[in-house]
LOKEFI-351899 format. One record per atom (N, C-alpha, C): y, x, z; residue number from 1; residue in three letters. Coordinates in nm, 3 decimals, padded with zeros to 5 digits. Layout:
<site><yy>Y</yy><xx>X</xx><zz>Z</zz><k>NUM</k><r>ALA</r></site>
...
END
This chain:
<site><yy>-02.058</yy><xx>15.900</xx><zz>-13.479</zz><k>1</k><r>UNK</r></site>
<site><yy>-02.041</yy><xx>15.985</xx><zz>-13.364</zz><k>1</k><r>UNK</r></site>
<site><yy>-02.164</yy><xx>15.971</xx><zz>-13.275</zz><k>1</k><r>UNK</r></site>
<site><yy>-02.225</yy><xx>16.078</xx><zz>-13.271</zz><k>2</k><r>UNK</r></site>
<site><yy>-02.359</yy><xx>16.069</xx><zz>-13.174</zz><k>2</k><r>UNK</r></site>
<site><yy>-02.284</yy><xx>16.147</xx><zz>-13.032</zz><k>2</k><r>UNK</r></site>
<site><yy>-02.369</yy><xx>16.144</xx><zz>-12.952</zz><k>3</k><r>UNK</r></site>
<site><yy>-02.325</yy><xx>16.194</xx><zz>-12.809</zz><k>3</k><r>UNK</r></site>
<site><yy>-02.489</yy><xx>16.247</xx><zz>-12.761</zz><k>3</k><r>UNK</r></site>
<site><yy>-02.506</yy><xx>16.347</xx><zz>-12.718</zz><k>4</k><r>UNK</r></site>
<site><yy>-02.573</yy><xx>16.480</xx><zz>-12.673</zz><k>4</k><r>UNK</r></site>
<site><yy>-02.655</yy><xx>16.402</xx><zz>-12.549</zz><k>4</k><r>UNK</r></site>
<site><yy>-02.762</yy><xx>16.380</xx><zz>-12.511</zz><k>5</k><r>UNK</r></site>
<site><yy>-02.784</yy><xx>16.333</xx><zz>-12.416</zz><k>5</k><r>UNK</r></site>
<site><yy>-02.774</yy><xx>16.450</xx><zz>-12.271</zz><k>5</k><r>UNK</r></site>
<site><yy>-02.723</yy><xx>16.446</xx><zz>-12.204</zz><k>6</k><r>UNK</r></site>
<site><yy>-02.726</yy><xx>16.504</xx><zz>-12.057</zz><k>6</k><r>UNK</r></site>
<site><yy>-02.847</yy><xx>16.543</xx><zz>-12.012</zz><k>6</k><r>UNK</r></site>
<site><yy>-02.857</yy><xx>16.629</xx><zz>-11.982</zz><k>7</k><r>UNK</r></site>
<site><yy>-02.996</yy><xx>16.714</xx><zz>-11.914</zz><k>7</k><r>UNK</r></site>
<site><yy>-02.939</yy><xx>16.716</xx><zz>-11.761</zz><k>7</k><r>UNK</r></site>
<site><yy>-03.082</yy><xx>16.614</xx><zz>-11.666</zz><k>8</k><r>UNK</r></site>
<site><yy>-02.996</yy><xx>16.632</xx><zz>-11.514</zz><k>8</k><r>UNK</r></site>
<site><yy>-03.124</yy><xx>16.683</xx><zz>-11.474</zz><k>8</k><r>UNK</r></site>
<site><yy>-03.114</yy><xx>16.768</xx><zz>-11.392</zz><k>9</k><r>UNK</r></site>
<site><yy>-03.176</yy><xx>16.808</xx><zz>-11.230</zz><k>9</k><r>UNK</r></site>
<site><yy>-03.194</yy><xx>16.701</xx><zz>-11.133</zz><k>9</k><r>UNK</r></site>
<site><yy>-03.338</yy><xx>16.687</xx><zz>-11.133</zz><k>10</k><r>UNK</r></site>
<site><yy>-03.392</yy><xx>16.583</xx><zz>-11.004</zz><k>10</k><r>UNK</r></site>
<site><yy>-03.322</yy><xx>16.640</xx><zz>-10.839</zz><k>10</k><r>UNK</r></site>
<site><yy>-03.347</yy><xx>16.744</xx><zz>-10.870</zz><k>11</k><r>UNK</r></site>
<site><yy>-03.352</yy><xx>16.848</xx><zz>-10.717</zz><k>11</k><r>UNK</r></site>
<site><yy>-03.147</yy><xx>16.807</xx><zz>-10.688</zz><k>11</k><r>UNK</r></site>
<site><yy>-03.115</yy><xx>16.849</xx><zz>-10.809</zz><k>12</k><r>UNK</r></site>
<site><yy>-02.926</yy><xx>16.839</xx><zz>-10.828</zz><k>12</k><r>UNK</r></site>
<site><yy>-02.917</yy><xx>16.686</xx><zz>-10.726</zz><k>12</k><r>UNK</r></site>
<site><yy>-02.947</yy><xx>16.630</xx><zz>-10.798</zz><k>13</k><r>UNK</r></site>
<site><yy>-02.902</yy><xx>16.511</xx><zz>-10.793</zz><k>13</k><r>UNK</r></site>
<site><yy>-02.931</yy><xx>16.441</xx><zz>-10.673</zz><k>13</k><r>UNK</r></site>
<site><yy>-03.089</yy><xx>16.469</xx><zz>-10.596</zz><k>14</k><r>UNK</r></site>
<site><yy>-03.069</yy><xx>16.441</xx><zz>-10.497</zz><k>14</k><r>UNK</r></site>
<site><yy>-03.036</yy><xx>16.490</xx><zz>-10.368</zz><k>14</k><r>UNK</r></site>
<site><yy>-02.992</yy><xx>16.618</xx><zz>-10.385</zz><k>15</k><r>UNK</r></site>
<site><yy>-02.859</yy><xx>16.686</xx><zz>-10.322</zz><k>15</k><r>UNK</r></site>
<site><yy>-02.710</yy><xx>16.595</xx><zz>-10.289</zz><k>15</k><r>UNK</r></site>
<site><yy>-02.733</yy><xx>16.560</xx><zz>-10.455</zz><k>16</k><r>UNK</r></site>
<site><yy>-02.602</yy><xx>16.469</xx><zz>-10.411</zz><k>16</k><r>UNK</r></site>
<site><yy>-02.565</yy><xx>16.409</xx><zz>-10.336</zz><k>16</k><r>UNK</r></site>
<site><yy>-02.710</yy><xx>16.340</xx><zz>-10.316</zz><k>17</k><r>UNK</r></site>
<site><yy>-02.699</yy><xx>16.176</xx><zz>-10.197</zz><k>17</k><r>UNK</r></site>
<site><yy>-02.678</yy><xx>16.173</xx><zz>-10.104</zz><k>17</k><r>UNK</r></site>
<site><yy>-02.688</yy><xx>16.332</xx><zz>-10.047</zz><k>18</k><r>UNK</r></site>
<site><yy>-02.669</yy><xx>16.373</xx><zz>-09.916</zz><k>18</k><r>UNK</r></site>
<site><yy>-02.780</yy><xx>16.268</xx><zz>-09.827</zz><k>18</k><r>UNK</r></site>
<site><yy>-02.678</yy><xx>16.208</xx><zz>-09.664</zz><k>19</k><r>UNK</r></site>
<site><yy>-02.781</yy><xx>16.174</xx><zz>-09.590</zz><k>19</k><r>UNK</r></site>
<site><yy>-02.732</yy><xx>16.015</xx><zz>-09.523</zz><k>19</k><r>UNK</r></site>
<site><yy>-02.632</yy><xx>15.999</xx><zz>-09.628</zz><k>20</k><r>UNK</r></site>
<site><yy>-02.576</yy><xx>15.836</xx><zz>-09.568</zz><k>20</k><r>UNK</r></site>
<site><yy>-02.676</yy><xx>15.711</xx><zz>-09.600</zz><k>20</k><r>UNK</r></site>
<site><yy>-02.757</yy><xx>15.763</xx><zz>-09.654</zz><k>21</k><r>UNK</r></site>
<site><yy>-02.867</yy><xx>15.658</xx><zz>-09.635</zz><k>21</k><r>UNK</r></site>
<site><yy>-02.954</yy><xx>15.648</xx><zz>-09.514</zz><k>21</k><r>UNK</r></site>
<site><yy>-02.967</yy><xx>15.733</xx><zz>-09.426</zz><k>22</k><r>UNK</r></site>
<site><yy>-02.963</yy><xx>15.723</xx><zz>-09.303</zz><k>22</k><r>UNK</r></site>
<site><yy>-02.892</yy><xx>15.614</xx><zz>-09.193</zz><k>22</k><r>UNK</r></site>
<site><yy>-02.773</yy><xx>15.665</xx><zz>-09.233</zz><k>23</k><r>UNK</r></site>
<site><yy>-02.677</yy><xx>15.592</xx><zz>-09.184</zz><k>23</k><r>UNK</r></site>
<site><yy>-02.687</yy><xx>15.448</xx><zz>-09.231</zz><k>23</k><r>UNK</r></site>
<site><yy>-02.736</yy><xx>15.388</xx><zz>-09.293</zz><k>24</k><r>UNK</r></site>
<site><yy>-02.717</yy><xx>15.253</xx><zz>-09.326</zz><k>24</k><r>UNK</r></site>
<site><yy>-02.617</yy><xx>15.241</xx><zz>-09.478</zz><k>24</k><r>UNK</r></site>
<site><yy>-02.618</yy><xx>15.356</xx><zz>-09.523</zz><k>25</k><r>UNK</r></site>
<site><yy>-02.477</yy><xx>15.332</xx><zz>-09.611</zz><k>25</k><r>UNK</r></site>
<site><yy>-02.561</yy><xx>15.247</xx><zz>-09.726</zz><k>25</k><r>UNK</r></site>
<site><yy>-02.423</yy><xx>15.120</xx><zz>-09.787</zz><k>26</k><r>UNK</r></site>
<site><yy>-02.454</yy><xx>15.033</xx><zz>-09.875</zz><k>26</k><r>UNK</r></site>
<site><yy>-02.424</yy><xx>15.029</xx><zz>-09.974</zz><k>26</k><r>UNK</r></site>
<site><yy>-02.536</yy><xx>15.043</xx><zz>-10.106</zz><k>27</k><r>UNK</r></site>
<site><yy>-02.450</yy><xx>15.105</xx><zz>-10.231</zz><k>27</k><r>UNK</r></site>
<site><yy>-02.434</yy><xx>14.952</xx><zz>-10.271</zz><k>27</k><r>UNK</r></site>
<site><yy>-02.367</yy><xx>14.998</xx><zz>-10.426</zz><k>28</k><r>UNK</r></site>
<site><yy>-02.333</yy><xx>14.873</xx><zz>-10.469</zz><k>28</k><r>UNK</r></site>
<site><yy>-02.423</yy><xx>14.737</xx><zz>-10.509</zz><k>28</k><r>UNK</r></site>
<site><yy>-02.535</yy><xx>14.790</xx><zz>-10.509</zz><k>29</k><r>UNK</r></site>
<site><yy>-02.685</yy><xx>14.672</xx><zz>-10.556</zz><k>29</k><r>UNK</r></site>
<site><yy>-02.702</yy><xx>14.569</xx><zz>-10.455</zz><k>29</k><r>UNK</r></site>
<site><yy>-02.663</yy><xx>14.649</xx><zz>-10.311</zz><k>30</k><r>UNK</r></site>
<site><yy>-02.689</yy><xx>14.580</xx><zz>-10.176</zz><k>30</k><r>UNK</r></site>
<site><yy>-02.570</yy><xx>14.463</xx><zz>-10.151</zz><k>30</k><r>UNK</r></site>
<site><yy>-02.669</yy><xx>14.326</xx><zz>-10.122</zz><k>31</k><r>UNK</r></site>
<site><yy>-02.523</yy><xx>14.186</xx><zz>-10.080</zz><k>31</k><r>UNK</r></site>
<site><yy>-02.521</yy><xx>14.241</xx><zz>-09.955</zz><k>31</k><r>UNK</r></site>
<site><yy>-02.391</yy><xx>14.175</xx><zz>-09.931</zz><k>32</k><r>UNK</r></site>
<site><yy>-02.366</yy><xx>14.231</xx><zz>-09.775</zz><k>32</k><r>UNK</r></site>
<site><yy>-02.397</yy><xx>14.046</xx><zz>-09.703</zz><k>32</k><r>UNK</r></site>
<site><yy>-02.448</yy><xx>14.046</xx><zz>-09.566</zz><k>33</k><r>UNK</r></site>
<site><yy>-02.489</yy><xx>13.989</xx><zz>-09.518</zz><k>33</k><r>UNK</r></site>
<site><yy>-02.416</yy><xx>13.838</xx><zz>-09.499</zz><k>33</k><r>UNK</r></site>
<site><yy>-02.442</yy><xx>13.708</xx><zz>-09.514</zz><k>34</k><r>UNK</r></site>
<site><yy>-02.348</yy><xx>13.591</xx><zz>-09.530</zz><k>34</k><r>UNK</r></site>
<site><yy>-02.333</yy><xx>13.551</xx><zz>-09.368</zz><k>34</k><r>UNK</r></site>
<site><yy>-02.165</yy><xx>13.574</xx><zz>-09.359</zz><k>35</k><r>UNK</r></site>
<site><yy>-02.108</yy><xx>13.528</xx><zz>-09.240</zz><k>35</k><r>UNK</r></site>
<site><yy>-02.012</yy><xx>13.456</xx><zz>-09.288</zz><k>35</k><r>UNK</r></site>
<site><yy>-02.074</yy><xx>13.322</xx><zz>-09.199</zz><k>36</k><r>UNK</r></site>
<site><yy>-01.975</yy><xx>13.173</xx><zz>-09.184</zz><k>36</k><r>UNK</r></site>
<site><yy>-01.815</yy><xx>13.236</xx><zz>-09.140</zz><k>36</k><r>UNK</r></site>
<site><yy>-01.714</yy><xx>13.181</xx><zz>-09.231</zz><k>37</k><r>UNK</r></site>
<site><yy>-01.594</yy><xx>13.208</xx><zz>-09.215</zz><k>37</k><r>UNK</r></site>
<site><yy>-01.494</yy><xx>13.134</xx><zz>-09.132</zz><k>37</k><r>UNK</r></site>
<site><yy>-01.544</yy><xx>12.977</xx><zz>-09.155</zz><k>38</k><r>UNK</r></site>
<site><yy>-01.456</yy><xx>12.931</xx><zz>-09.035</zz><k>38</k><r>UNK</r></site>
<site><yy>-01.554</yy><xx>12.864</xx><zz>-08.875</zz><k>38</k><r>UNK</r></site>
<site><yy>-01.483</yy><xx>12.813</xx><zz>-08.841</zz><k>39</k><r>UNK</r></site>
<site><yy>-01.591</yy><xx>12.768</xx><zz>-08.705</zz><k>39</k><r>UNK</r></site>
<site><yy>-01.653</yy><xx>12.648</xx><zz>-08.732</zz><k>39</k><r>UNK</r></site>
<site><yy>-01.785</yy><xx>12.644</xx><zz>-08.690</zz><k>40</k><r>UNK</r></site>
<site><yy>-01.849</yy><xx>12.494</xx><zz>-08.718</zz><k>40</k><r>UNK</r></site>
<site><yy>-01.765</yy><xx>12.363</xx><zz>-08.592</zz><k>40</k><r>UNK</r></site>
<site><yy>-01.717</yy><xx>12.261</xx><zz>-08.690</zz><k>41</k><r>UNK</r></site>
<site><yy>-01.657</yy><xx>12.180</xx><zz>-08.546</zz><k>41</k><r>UNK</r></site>
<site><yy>-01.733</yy><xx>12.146</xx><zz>-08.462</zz><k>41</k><r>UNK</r></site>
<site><yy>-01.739</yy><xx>12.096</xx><zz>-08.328</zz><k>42</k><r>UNK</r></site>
<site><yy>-01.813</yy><xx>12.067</xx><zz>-08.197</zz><k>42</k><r>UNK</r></site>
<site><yy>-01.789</yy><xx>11.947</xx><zz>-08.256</zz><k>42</k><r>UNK</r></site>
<site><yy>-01.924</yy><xx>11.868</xx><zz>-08.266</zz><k>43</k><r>UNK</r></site>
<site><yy>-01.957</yy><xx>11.673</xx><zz>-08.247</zz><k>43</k><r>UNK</r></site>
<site><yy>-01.967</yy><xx>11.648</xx><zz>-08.152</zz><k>43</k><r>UNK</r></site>
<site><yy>-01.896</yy><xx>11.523</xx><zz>-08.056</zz><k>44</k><r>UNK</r></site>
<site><yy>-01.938</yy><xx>11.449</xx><zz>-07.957</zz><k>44</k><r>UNK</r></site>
<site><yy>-02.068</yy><xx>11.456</xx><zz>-07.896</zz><k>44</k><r>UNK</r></site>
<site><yy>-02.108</yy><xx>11.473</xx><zz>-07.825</zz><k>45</k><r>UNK</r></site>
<site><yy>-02.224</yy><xx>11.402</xx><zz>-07.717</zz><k>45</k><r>UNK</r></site>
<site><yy>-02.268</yy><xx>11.280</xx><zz>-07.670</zz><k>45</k><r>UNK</r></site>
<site><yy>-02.352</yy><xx>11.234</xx><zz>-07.669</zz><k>46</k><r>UNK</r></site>
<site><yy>-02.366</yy><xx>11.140</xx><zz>-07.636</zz><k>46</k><r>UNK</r></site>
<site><yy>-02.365</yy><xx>11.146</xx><zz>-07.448</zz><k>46</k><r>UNK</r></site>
<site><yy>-02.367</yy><xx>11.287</xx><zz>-07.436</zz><k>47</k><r>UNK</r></site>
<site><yy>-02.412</yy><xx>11.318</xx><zz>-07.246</zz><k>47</k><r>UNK</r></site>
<site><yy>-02.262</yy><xx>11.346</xx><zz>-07.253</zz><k>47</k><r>UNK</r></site>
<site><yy>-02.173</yy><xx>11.394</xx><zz>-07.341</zz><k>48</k><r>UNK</r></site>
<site><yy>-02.011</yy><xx>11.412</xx><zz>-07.276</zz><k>48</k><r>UNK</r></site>
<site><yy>-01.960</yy><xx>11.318</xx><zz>-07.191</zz><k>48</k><r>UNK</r></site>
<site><yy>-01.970</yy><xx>11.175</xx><zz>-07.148</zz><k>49</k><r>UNK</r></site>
<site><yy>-01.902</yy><xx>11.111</xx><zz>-07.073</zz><k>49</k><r>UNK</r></site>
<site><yy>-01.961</yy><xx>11.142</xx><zz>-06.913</zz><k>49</k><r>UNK</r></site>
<site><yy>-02.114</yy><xx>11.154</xx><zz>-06.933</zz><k>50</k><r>UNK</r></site>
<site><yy>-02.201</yy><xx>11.159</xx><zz>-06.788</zz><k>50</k><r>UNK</r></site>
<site><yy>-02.203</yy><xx>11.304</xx><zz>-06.737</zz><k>50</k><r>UNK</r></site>
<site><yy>-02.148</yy><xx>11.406</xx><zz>-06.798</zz><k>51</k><r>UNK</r></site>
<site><yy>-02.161</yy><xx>11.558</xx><zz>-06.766</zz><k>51</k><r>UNK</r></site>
<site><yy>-02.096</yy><xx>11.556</xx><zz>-06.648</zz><k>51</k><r>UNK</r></site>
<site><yy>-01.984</yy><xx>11.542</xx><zz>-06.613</zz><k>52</k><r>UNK</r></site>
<site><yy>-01.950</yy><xx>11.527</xx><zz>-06.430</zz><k>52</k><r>UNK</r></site>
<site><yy>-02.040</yy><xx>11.467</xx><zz>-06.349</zz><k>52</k><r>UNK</r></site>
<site><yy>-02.135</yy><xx>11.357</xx><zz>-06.333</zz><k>53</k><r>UNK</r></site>
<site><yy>-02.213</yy><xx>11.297</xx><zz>-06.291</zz><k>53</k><r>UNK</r></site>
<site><yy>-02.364</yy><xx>11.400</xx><zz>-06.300</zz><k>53</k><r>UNK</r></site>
<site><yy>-02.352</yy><xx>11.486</xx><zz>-06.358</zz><k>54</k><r>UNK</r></site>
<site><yy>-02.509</yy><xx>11.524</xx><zz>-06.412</zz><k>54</k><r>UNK</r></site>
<site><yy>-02.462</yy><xx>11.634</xx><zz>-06.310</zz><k>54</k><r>UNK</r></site>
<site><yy>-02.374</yy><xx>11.736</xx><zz>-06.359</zz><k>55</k><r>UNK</r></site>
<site><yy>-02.325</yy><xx>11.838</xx><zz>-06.243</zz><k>55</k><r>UNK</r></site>
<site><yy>-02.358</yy><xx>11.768</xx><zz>-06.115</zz><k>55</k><r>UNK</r></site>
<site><yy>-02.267</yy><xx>11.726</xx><zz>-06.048</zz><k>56</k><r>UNK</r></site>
<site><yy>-02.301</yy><xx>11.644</xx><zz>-05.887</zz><k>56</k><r>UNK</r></site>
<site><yy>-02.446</yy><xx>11.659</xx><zz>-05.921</zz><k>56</k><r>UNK</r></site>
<site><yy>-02.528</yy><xx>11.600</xx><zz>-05.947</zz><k>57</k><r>UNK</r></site>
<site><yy>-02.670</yy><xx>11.579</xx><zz>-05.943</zz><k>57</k><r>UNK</r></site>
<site><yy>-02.740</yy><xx>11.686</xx><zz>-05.894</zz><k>57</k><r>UNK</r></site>
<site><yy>-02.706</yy><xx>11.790</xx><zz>-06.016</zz><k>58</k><r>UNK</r></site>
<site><yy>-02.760</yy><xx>11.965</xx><zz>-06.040</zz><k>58</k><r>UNK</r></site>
<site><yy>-02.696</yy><xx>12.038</xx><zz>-05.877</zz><k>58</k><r>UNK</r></site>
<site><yy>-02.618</yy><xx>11.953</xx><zz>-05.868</zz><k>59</k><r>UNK</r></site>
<site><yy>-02.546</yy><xx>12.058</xx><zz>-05.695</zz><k>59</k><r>UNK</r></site>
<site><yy>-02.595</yy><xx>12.029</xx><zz>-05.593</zz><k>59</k><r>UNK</r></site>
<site><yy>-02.626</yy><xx>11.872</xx><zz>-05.635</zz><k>60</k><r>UNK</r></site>
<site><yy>-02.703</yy><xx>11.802</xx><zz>-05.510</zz><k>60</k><r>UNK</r></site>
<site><yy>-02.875</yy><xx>11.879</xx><zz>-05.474</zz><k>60</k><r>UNK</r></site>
<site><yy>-02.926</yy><xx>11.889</xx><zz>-05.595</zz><k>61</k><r>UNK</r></site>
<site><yy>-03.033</yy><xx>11.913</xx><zz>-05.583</zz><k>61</k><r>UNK</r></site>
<site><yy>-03.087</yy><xx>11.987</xx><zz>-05.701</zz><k>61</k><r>UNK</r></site>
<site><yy>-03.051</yy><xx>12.133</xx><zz>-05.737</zz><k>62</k><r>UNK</r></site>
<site><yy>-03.077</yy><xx>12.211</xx><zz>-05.829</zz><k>62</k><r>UNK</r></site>
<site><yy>-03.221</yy><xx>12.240</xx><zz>-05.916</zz><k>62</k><r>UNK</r></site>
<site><yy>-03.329</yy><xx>12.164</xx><zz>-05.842</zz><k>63</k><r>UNK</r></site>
<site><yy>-03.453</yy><xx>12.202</xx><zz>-05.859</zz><k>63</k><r>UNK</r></site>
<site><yy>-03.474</yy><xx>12.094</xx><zz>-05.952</zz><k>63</k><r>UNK</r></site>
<site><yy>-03.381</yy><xx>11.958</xx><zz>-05.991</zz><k>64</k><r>UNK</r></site>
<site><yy>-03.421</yy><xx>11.854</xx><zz>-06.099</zz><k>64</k><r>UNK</r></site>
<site><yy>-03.467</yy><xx>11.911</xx><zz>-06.231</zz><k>64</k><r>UNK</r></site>
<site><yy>-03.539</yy><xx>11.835</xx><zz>-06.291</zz><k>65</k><r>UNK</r></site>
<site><yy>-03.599</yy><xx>11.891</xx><zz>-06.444</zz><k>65</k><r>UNK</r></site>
<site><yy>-03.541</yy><xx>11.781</xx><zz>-06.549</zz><k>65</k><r>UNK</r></site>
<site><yy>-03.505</yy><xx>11.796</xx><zz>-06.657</zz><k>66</k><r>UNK</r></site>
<site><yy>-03.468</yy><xx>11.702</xx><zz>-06.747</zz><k>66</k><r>UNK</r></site>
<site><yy>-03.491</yy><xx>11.610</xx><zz>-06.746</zz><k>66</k><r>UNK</r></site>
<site><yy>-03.623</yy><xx>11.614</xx><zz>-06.716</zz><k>67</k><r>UNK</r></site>
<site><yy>-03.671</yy><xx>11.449</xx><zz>-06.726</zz><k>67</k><r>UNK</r></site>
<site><yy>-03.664</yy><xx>11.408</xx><zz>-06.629</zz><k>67</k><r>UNK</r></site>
<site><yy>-03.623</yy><xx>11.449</xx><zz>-06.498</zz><k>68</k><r>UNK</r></site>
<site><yy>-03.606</yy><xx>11.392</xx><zz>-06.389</zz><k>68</k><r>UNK</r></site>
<site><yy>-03.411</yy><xx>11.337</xx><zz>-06.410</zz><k>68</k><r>UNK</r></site>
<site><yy>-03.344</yy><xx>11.428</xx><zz>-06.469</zz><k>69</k><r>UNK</r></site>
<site><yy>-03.196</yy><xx>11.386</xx><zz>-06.503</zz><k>69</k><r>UNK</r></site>
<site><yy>-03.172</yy><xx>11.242</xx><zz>-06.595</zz><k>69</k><r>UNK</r></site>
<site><yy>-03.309</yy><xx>11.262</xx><zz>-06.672</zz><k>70</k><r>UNK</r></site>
<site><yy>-03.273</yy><xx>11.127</xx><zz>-06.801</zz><k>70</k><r>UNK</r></site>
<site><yy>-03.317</yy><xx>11.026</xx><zz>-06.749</zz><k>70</k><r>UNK</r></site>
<site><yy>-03.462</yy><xx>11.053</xx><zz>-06.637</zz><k>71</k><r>UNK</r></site>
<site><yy>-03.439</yy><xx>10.913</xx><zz>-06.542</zz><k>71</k><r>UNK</r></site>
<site><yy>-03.349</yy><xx>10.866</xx><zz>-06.502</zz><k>71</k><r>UNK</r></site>
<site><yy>-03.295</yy><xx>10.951</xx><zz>-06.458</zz><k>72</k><r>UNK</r></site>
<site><yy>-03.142</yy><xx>10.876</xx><zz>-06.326</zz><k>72</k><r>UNK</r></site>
<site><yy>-03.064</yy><xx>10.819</xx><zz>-06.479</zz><k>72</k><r>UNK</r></site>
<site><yy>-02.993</yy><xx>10.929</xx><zz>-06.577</zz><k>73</k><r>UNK</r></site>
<site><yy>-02.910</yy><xx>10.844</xx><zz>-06.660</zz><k>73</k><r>UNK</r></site>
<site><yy>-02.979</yy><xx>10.730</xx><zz>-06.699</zz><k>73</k><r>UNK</r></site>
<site><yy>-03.062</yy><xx>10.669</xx><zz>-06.754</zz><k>74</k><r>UNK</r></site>
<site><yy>-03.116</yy><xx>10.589</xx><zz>-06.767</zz><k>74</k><r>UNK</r></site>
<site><yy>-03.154</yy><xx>10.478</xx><zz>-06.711</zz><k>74</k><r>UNK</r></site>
<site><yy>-03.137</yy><xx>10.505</xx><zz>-06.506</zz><k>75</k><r>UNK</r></site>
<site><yy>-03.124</yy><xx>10.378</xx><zz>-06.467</zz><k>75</k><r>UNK</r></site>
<site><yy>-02.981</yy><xx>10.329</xx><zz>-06.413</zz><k>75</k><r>UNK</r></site>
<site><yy>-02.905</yy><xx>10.455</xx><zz>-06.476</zz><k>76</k><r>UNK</r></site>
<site><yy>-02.728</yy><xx>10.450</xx><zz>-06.471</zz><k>76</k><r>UNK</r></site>
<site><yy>-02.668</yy><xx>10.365</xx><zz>-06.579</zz><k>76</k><r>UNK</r></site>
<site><yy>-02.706</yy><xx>10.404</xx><zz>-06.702</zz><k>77</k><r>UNK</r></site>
<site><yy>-02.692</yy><xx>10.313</xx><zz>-06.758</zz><k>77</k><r>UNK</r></site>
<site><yy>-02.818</yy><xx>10.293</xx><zz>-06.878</zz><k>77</k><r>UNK</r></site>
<site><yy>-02.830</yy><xx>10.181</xx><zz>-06.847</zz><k>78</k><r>UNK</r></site>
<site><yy>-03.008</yy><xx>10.174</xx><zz>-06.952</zz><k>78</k><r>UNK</r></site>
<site><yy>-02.957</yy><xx>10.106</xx><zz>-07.069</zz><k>78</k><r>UNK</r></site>
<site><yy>-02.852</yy><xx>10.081</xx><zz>-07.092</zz><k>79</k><r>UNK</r></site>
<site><yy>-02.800</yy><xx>10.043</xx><zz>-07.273</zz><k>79</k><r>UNK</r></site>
<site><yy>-02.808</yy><xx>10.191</xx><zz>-07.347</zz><k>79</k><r>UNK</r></site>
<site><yy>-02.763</yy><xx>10.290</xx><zz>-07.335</zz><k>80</k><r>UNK</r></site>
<site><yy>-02.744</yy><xx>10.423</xx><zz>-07.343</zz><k>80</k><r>UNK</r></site>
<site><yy>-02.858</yy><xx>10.476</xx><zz>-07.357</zz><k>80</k><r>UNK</r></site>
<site><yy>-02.951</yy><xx>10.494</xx><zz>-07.287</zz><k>81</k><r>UNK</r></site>
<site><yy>-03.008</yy><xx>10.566</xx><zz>-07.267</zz><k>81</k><r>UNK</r></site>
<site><yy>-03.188</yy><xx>10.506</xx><zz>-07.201</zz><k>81</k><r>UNK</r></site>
<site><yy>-03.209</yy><xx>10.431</xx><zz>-07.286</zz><k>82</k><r>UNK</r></site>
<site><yy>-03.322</yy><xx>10.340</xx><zz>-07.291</zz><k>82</k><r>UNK</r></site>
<site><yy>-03.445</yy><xx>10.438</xx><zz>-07.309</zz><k>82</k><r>UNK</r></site>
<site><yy>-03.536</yy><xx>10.354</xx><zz>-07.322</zz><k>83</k><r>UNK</r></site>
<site><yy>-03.692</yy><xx>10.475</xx><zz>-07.334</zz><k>83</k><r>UNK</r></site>
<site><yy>-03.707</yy><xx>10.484</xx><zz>-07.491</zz><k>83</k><r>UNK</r></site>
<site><yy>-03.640</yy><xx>10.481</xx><zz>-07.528</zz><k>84</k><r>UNK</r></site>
<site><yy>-03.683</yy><xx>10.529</xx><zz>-07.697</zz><k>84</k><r>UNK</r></site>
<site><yy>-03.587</yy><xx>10.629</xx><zz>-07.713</zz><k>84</k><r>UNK</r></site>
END
């Protein structure tokens, strides 16, 4: 059993496609983009216990810079939060 090969029209065919490729439309060749399904868990902090203390600070005086905050923790508690 042989089978006839099909004679197509370039012009036909891309008639067909119309204009959803415009649109973004995704044929089947295309992966669709990888989205994380569940939530990544939140790890501890090491600043979670001092974050009330750091606030007050930031209210007291809004213009501090990080490194002006890790001073203070640091002479708050210097086991924690030593110079290394």
């Amino acid at each position: 059993m042989t089978v006839a090969p099909v004679q197509s029209d370039l012009a036909a065919f891309a008639r067909e496609l119309g204009d959803g490729w415009k649109q973004g439309e995704q044929r089947g060749i295309h992966r669709r983009r990888y989205v994380r399904r569940k939530p990544v868990p939140r790890r501890p902090s090491m600043l979670d216990p001092y974050i009330p203390m750091i606030e007050e600070w930031l209210a007291a005086a809004p213009h501090l810079s990080a490194v002006d905050l890790l001073s203070r923790l640091a002479a708050h508690a210097p086991a924690q939060f030593s110079g290394r």
